[in-house]
N, C-alpha and C positions, 0 to 999 in steps of 0.2 A: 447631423451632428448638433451636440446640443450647446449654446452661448454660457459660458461661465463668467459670471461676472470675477473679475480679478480683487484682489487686495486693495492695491493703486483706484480704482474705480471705486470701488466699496469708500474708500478713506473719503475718498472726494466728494462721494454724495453725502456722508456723514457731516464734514466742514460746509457746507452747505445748509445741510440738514440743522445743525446746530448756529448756525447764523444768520436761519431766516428765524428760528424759533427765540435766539435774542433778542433778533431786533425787533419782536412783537409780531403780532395776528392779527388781521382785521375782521372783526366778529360780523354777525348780521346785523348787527345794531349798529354798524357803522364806525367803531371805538375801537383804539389801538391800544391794546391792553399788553404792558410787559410779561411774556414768560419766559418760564424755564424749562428745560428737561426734566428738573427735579420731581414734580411731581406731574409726569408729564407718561403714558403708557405707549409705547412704541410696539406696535404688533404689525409682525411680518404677515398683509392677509394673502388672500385672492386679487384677480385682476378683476375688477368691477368694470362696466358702463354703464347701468344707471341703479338710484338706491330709490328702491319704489316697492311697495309692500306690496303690491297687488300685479307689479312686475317680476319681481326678482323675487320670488320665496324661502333663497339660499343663502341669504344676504344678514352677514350678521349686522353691518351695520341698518339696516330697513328696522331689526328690533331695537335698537340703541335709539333711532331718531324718533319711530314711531310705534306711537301706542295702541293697545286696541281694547275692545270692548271687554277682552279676556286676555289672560297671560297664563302661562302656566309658571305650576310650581316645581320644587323639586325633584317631584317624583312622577313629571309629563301629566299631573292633571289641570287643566283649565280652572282658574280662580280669578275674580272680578278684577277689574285693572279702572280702566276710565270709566267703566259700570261700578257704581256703587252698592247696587245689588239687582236683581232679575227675579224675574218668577216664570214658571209655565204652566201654560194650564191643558193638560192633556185634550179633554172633551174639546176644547179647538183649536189645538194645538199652536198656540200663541205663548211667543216671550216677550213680556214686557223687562225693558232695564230703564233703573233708573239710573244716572249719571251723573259722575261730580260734576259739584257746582264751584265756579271760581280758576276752572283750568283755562290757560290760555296757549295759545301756538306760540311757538318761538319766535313769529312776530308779534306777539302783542296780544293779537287777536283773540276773542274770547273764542273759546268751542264750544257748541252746543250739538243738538240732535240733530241738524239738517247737517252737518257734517257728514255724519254717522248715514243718514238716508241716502245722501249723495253718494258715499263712498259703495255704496251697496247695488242702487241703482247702477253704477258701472259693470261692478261685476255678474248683473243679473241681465244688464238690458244691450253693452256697450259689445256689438259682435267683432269691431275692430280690435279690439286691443289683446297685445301678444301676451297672452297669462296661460300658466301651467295649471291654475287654480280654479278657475271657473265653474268645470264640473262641480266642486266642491257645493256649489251655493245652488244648484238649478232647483232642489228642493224650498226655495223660499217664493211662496208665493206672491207677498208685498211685503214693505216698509214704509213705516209711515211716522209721524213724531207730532203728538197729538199737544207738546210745548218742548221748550229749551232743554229739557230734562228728563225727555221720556221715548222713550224706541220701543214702538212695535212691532214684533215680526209674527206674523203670520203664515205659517209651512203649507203648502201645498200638498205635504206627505211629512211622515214621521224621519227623523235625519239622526240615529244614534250617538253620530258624531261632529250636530253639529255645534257643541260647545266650544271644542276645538277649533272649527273655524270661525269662530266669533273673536280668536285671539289675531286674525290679519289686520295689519296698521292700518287708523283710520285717515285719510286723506282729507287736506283742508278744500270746500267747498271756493272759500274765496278767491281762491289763487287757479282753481282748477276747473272750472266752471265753463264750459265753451270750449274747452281749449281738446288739441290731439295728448289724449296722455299720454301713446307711446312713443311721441319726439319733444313734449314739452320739456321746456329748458329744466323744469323743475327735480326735474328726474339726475341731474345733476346738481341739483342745487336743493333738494330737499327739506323744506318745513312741517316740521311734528310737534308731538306732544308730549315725546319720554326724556328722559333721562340726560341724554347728550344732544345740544342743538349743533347744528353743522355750520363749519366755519369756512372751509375753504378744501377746493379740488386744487388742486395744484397736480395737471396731469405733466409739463414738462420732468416733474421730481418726484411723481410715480407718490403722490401722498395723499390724504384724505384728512381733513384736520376735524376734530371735532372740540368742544369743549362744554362742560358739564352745564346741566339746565339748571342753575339757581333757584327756578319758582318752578319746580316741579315737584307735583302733589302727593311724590312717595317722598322715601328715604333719598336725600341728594347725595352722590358717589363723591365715596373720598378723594380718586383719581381726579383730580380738573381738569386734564383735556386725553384724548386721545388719539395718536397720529398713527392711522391706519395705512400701512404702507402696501402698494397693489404691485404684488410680487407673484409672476405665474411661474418660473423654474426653483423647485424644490433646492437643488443645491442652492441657491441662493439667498431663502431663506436661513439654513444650518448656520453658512459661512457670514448673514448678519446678526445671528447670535454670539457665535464666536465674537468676534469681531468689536461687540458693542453696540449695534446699531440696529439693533431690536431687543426687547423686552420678552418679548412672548412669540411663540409660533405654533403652528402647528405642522408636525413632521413626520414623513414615511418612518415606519419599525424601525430602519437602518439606521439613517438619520440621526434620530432618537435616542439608539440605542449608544451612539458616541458621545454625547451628554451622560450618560448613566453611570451616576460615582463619581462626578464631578461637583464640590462642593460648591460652585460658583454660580449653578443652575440648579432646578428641580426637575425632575421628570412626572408629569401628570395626569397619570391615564386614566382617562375615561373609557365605558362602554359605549361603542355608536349600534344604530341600524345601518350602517352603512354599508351597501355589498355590491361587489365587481362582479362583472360576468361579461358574457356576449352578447349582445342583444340585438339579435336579426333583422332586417328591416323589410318587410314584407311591401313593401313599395316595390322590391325588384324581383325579376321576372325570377328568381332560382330559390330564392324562398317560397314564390306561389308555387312552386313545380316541385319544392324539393321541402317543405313544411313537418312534412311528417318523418324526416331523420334529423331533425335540431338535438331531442330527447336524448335520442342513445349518443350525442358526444359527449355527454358526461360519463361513461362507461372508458372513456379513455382517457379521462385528463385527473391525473393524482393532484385532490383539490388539499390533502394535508400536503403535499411536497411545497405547493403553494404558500401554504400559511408559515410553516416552517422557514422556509427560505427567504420569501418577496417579504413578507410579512413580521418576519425574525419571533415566528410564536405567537403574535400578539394578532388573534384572532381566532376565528374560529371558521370551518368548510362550512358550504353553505347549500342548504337545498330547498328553500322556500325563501323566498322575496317578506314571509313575516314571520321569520322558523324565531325572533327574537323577543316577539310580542306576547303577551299574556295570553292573546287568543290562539295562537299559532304555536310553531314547533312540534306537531304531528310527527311521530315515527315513524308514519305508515308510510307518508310522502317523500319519506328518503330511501329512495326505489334503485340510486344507481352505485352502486358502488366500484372501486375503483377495480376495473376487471375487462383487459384486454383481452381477452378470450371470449369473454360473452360478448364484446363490443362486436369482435367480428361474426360472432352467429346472430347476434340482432339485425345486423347489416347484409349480411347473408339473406333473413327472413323479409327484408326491405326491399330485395333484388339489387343488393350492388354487387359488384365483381370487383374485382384488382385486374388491372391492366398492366401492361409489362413494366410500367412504371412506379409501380406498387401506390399507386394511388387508385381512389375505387368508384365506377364508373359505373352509370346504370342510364340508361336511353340514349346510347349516344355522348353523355356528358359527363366530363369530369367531376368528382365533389371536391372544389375549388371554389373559396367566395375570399373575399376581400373583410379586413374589418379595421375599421379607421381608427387613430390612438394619435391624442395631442402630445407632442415632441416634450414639451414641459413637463407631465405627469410622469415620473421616472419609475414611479410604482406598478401604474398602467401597462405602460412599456414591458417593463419583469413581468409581469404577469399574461400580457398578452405575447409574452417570447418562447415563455414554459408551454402556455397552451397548444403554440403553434410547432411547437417540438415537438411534443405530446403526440398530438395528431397528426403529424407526419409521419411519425414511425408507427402508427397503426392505419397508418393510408390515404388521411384526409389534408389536404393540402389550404391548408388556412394563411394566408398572406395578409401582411402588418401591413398598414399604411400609415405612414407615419404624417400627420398635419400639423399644422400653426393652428388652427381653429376648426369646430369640425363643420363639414363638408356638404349640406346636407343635400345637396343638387347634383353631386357626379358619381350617382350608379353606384356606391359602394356597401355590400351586402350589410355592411352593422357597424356599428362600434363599440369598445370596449367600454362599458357605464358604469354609471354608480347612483345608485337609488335610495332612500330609505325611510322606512314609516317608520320613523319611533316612537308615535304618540299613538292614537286609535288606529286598528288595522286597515280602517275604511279608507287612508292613505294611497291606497292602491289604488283604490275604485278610479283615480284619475290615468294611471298608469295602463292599465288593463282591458277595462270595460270599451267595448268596441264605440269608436268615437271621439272617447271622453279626450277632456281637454289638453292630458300629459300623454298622448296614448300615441308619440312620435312615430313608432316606427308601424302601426295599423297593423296590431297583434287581434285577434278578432277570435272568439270562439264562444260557441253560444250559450254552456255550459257554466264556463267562467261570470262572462254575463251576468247569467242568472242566481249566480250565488254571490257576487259581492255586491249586487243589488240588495235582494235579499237579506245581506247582512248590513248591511248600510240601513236599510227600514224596520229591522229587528231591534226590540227595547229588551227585551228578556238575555240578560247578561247569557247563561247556558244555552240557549238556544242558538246567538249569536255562534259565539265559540265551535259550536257543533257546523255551524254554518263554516265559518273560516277555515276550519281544520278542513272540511268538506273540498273548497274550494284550495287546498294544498294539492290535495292528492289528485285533484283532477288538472291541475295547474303541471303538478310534477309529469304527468301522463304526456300533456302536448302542452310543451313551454314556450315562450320566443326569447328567453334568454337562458344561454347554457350558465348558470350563477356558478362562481366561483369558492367566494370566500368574504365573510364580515370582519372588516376592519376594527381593532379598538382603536381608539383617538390619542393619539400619544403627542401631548404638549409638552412644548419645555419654556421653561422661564427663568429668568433670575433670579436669584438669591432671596429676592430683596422682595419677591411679587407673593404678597399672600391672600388668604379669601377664595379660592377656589373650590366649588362645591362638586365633587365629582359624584353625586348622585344620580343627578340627570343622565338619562342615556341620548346621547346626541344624536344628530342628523346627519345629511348628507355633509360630506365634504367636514366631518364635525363640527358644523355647523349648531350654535347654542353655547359657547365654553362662558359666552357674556353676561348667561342669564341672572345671575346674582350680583355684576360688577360693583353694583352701587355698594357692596360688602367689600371689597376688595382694598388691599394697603399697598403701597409702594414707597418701597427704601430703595436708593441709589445716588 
């Protein structure tokens, strides 16, 4: 059963919430600076535990605090950020950048290139530390910073995309130097070089305070602070917009869709990569044994009934992990359609049988797996509830498990996920490629392998594409996630909140809605 927060509770942490924001903030500087709500952005987020560019990838505030070599723009292409400008030179395949001069870290500190060399050297050399991202970089062969103002990198191999990841926040050397970065205090208490420096965790009141970086070397944001609230039950988000006591959110179709025609809010939909599905975990013994009928469950699950319903329209069915990307969306690779009769003669050709329980049976064992779904995600839930209807009435017995956090130690065949490359397709290469760094559940196949390699070291734009769409259809053939459905990102906000650039196609968990904030007004 899932905790709603009440009215009565809601009010109370508001009068709270508005009298610690009276009585003033203690910034990093040590100063007790009077504010207000007035021009103050209240965003109902995620639950956080640490904000760390090189830990948490999902993290919008990690882009708020910290800057990197690359930002992207509007339209998810990588454009110079704390580089000033860059060059490469193919014959040795070397990028030099060169680096503003005059930036300093939100303590004080000047930033220079040995930041930039440190921050890199972790992610290339540091085997401890718990990162989704790391594949991303193993094509750099060194870094090195030849003065204050200059990074060299040197590839080991040709990297298509790795301008893109030269956009990860760079970490300050001085504070981080020696130390474990995945229990360092810092990781709660974060020092950058963007936008908004971090003022205070306040976990008793579930808040994250920030307030705008005055000497920061772009455009400084209209907004002056931002109180990021770490909110994991969806209903509870909705009811502190209602409510007053949030500005911004981000909210399931349903949700959403009860703001819409309400003068007092806006609705603001973005396009994400974002896409649900089941995602197998070949860790346990019934996906080694049973691998080869992941494929045909998509022949029984109506993924428009999905979007239509859990989704209220606002998406689209899904059948490639990059069907959204310029590279990708291959027809060929959308192999299943929704067709319970052929489910069962695929299944038939697999050697299962129906047992008197109409559930279908092949060596002895049930097709029965488990797949885990956090109690909070209400979206999740509807979707992993359709599924497991779905596949019950054509014979496969799929059981929900519902958790507080997921599980990854007690034997539970998958869980219901959410992925998404929205920038380069080469995105995946960490998800997929046998090993790589994102590649949880030890999805392995040799094929795959070898074409989002491949595409990763390919520069010839067409060639690439021919690669990835390649890599669809042999993807689609033997999957480890049965994909659902691509979410769009449906924000709401008040009246008052303007500046929002919905070109960008966001990330996971729509993840990005910040990336122009420093353009953003607020009236209230």
């Amino acid at each position: 059963m899932k905790k709603r927060t009440t009215p009565f509770i809601l009010c109370c942490i508001a009068a709270v919430l508005l009298l610690t924001i009276s009585a003033g903030c203690v910034g990093t500087s040590g100063t007790t600076e009077d504010v207000s709500l007035k021009n103050t952005l209240v965003y109902a987020g995620e639950s956080e535990d640490t904000i760390n560019p090189v830990l948490n990838s999902h993290s919008e505030l990690a882009d708020l605090i910290c800057s990197g070599l690359m930002k992207y723009d509007a339209n998810g292409k990588p454009i110079v950020d704390l580089a000033e400008s860059f060059t490469y030179d193919p014959a040795t395949m070397t990028y030099t950048f060169t680096l503003r001069k005059g930036v300093t870290w939100h303590d004080g500190k000047p930033f220079t290139a040995s930041d930039v060399v440190f921050t890199y050297d972790v992610l290339m050399h540091d085997e401890t530390i718990s990162s989704s991202v790391t594949s991303n970089y193993e094509d750099i062969a060194s870094v090195t910073a030849p003065d204050d103002h200059t990074v060299v990198f040197r590839m080991g191999d040709t990297n298509a995309a790795m301008l893109d990841y030269f956009t990860i926040g760079i970490l300050p050397e001085h504070l981080l130097k020696g130390k474990d970065i995945n229990t360092d205090s810092f990781n709660q208490h974060p020092i950058g070089t963007g936008k908004y420096r971090f003022v205070e965790w306040d976990t008793a009141g579930g808040m994250i305070i920030l307030e705008r970086n005055t000497n920061y070397y772009g455009k400084v944001p209209n907004i002056e602070r931002v109180i990021y609230k770490t909110v994991a039950v969806e209903s509870t988000k909705a009811t502190m917009l209602s409510t007053g006591e949030a500005d911004l959110a981000w909210l399931n179709a349903n949700y959403a869709k009860t703001f819409r025609g309400n003068q007092n809010y806006k609705n603001i939909d973005f396009k994400t990569a974002d896409y649900r599905g089941m995602s197998m975990d070949f860790r346990t013994k019934f996906w080694q044994e049973n691998g080869d009928s992941i494929g045909v469950l998509n022949y029984a699950i109506d993924k428009q009934a999905i979007v239509t319903s859990v989704l209220d329209g606002r998406g689209v069915a899904a059948f490639s992990p990059i069907q959204l990307s310029d590279y990708g969306g291959n027809p060929a690779a959308d192999i299943y359609p929704y067709d319970p009769a052929l489910f069962a003669q695929e299944m038939e050709k697999l050697g299962w049988v129906k047992g008197s329980d109409g559930i279908y049976e092949r060596n002895g064992q049930k097709f029965h797996f488990t797949i885990q779904v956090r109690g909070h995600e209400e979206e999740r839930i509807d979707i992993a509830n359709l599924c497991s209807r779905m596949l019950k009435e054509a014979g496969v017995d799929m059981e929900i498990v519902v958790v507080t956090k997921f599980e990854w130690d007690k034997g539970y065949n998958g869980f219901l996920s959410g992925y998404a490359a929205q920038f380069d397709p080469d995105m995946v290469y960490a998800n997929y490629v046998t090993g790589a760094s994102d590649n949880t559940m030890q999805y392995s196949n040799a094929e795959v392998d070898r074409l989002l390699t491949a595409g990763r070291h390919e520069t010839d734009t067409e060639k690439r594409k021919a690669l990835y769409q390649e890599f669809e259809t042999v993807y689609a053939k033997s999957p480890g996630i049965v994909l659902t459905a691509y979410l769009d990102g449906n924000y709401v906000s008040i009246a008052g909140l303007s500046g929002l650039d919905t070109t960008r196609v966001l990330g996971h968990h729509a993840v990005g809605v910040m990336w122009n904030i420093e353009e953003w007004t607020l009236s209230k």
